[in-house]
N, C-alpha and C positions, 0 to 999 in steps of 0.2 A: 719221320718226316722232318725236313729241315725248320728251325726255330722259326722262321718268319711264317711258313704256313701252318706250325702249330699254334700259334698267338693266336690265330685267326679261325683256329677250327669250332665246329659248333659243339664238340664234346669235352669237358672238362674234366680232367680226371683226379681226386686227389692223391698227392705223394702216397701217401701210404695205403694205399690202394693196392691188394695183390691184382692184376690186371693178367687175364689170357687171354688174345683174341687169333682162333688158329687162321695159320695162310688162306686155307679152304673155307673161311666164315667171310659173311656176309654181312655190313654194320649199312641199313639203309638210312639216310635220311630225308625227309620229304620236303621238301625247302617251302610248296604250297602253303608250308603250314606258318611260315613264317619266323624261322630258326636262324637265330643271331651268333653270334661270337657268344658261346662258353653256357648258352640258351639251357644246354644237356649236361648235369654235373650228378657225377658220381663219387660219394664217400665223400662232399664237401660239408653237407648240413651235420649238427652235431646232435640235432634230436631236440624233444620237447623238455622238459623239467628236468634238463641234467641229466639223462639217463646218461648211465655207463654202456658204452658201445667195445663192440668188439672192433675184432678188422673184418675191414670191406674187403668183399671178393667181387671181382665180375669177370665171368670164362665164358666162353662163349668157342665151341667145339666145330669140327672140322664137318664141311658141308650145313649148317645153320646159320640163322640166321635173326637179325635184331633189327626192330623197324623202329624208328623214332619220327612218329606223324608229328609233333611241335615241340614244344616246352616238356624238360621233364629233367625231375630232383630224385636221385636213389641216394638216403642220409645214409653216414657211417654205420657199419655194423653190418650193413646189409649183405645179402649174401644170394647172387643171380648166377645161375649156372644154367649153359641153354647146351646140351647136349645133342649128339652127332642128331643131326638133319633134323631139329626140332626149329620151330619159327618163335619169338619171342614179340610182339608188336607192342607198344605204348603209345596212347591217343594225343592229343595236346594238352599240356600242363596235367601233366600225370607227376603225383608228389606223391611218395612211401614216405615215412617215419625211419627213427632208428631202430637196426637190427631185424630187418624185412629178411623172409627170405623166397625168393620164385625161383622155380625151379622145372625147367621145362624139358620133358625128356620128347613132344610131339608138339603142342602148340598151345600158346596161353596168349590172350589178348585181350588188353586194357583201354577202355574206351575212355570217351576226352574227358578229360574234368576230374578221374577217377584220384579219391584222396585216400591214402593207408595210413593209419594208424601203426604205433611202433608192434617191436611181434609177432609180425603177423608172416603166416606160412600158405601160402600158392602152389600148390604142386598139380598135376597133370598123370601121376602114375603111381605106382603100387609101391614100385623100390624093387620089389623081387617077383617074380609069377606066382601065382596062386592056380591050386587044382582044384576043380569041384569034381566030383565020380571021378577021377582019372582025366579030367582033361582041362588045358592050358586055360585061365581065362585073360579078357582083354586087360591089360597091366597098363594104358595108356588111352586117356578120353581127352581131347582139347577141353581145357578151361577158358570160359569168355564173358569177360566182364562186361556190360554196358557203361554207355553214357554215363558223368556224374555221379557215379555210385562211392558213397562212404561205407569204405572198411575199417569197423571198429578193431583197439588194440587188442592183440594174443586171440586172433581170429585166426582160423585153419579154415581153407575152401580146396576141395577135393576136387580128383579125376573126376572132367564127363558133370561139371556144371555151371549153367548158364543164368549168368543173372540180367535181371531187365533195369533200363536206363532209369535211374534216380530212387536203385535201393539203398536203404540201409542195414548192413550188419552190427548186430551187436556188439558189445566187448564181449571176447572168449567162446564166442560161437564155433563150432566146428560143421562148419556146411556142406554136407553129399549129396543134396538136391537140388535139382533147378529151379528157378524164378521167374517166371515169365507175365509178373505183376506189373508193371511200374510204380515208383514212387509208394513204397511201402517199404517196413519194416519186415525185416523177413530174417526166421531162425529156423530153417528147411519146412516151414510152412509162414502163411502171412500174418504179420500180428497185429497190424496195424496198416491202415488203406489212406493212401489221398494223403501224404507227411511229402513234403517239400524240407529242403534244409539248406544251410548258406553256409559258404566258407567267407570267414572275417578277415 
């Protein structure tokens, strides 16, 4: 797009950012939400305590699709790939850490508030098919986060699970079950009931 209305756009992207967004892709943005000049940056933040970041990737594949409902920060390192005809959504003031990676091969969505800790892995499918007796199983379940939920660092959340509005994940949790608690602590069962938490 020409310079003046790139100044102006609500996605910010940094230089060194690999960037792929095919012809056939979709980047929505929802203005309801209140999306200013530069509101959406990617690869700009540099992480918590120094970490060492890698390069930021964000691909985004032919017939899919990226919904941006308000405010939202993917730090350096990070690594977003939304593969052919999968849906990718982030709520308002959706912040990952350094060296995220989501990876959506059907559909993954982030509800408002949602905070990531650095590390942390989102995927939605298998990588390769799996047989049981001789037959195909499902390699692909929508991931969908609620409301407000804190993802502790080097946390893994798996195909086909749903979490409920103002969990908390551990640090290093690997999550394959759903949550349909709220406001609990949860490590594929609940460990803790009724925890509220604040970002500073």
């Amino acid at each position: 797009m020409p310079r003046k209305m790139a100044i102006c756009c609500p996605i910010l992207i940094y230089w060194n950012t690999k960037c792929y967004i095919s012809p056939k892709a979709r980047i929505r943005i929802n203005v309801l939400g209140g999306v200013k000049k530069h509101d959406i940056k990617i690869g700009m933040w540099g992480g918590s305590y120094g970490l060492r970041q890698g390069k930021t990737r964000f691909c985004v594949f032919d017939d899919s699709t990226v919904i941006f409902n308000g405010k939202a920060c993917i730090s350096k390192g990070s690594n977003v790939v939304v593969r052919q005809g999968a849906t990718l959504s982030f709520g308002q003031d959706f912040f990952c850490n350094a060296n995220c990676n989501i990876l959506a091969n059907k559909e993954i969505s982030f509800g408002d508030s949602t905070l990531m800790g650095w590390n942390i892995t989102v995927l939605d499918n298998d990588g390769h098919p799996i047989y049981w007796k001789g037959e195909v199983q499902e390699t692909s379940l929508p991931v969908r986060i609620g409301e407000h939920c804190w993802i502790g660092s080097h946390a893994t959340i798996l195909k086909g699970v749903n979490i409920a509005t103002g969990t908390i994940i551990p640090y290093g949790c690997t999550i394959h079950k759903s949550n349909d608690i709220p406001e609990c602590i949860f490590n594929n069962k609940p460990l803790k009931t009724d925890i509220i938490w604040k970002d500073h």
